[in-house]
Wavefront OBJ file of the C-alpha trace (Angstrom):
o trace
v 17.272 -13.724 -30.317
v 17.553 -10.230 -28.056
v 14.414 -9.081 -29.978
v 12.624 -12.551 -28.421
v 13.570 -12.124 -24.996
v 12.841 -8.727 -24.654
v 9.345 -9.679 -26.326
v 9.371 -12.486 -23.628
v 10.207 -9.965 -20.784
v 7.686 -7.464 -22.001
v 4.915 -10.477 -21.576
v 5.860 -11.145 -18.111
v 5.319 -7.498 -17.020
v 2.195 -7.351 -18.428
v 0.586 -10.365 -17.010
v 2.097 -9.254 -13.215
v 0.300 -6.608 -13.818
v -2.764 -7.916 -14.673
v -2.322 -10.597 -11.843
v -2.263 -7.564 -9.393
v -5.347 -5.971 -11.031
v -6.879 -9.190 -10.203
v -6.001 -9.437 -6.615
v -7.497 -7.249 -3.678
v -4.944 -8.250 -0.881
v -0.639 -7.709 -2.237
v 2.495 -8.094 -0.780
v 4.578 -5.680 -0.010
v 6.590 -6.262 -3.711
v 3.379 -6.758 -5.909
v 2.429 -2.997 -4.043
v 5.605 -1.773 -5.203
v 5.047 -2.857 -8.260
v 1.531 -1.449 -8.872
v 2.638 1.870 -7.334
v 5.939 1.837 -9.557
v 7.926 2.506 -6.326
v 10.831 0.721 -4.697
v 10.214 -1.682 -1.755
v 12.415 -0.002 0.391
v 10.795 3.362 -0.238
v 7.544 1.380 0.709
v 8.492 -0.374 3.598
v 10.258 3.684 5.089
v 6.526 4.655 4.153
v 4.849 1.820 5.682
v 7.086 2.266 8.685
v 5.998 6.004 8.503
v 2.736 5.078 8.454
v 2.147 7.068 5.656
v 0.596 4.458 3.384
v -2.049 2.314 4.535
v -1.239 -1.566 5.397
v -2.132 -4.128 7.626
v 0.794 -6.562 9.473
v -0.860 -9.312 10.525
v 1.132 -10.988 13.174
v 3.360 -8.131 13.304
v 5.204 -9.293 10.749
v 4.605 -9.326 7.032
v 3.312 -6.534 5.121
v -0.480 -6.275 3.052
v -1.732 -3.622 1.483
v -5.108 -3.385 -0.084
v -5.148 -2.717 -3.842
v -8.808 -0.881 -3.432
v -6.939 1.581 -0.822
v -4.151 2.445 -3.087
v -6.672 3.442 -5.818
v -8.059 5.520 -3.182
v -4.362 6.614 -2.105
v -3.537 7.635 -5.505
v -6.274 9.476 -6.838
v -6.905 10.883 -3.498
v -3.646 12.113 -1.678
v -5.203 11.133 1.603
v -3.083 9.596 3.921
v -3.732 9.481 7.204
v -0.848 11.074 9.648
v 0.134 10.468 13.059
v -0.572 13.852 13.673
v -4.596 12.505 12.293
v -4.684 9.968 15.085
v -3.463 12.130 17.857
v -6.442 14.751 16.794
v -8.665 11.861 16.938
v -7.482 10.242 20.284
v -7.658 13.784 21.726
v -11.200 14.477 20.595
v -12.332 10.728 21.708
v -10.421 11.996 25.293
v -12.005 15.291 25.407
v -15.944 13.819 25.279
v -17.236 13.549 28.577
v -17.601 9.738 30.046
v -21.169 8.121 30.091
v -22.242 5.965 32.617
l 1 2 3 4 5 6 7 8 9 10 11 12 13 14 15 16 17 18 19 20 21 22 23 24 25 26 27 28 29 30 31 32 33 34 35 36 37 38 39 40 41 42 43 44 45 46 47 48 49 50 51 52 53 54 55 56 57 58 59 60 61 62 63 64 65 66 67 68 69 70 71 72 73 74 75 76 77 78 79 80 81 82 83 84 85 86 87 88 89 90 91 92 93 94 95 96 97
């Protein structure tokens, strides 16, 4: 009976997986999931903005599965020290009129 649960359990995990290879938009949990990282290590990297996501009314946490290919396999992530060099280069161009 063990032996057929654990099969059972073993199923599960591998079709949430392939559900979240299917979908572009997760929540914050299917993320943690595809990155193999706790949610509360990604909602202190969210909050650290070191991880891109999108809150849309402020609240609840998306992250794009496309960007955390791009994430992973790139190391990029964008720092706050990033978008004070860009706010201080859009500052530093002279004004047109």
């Amino acid at each position: 009976m063990d032996f057929i649960q654990n099969e059972i359990k073993e199923i599960k995990k591998l079709l949430l997986a392939l559900n979240i290879q299917q979908k572009e938009i997760l929540t914050i949990e299917e993320a943690s999931e595809f990155l193999g990282l706790s949610t509360s290590r990604l909602y202190k990297m969210t909050s650290n903005k070191e991880i891109p996501h999108y809150k849309p009314g402020g609240k609840k946490i998306y992250l794009k599965r496309p960007e955390l290919e791009q994430w992973i396999t790139g190391s990029r992530v964008s720092t706050d020290d990033d978008c004070t060099l860009k706010i201080d280069d859009y500052l530093s161009k002279p004004l047109e009129n």
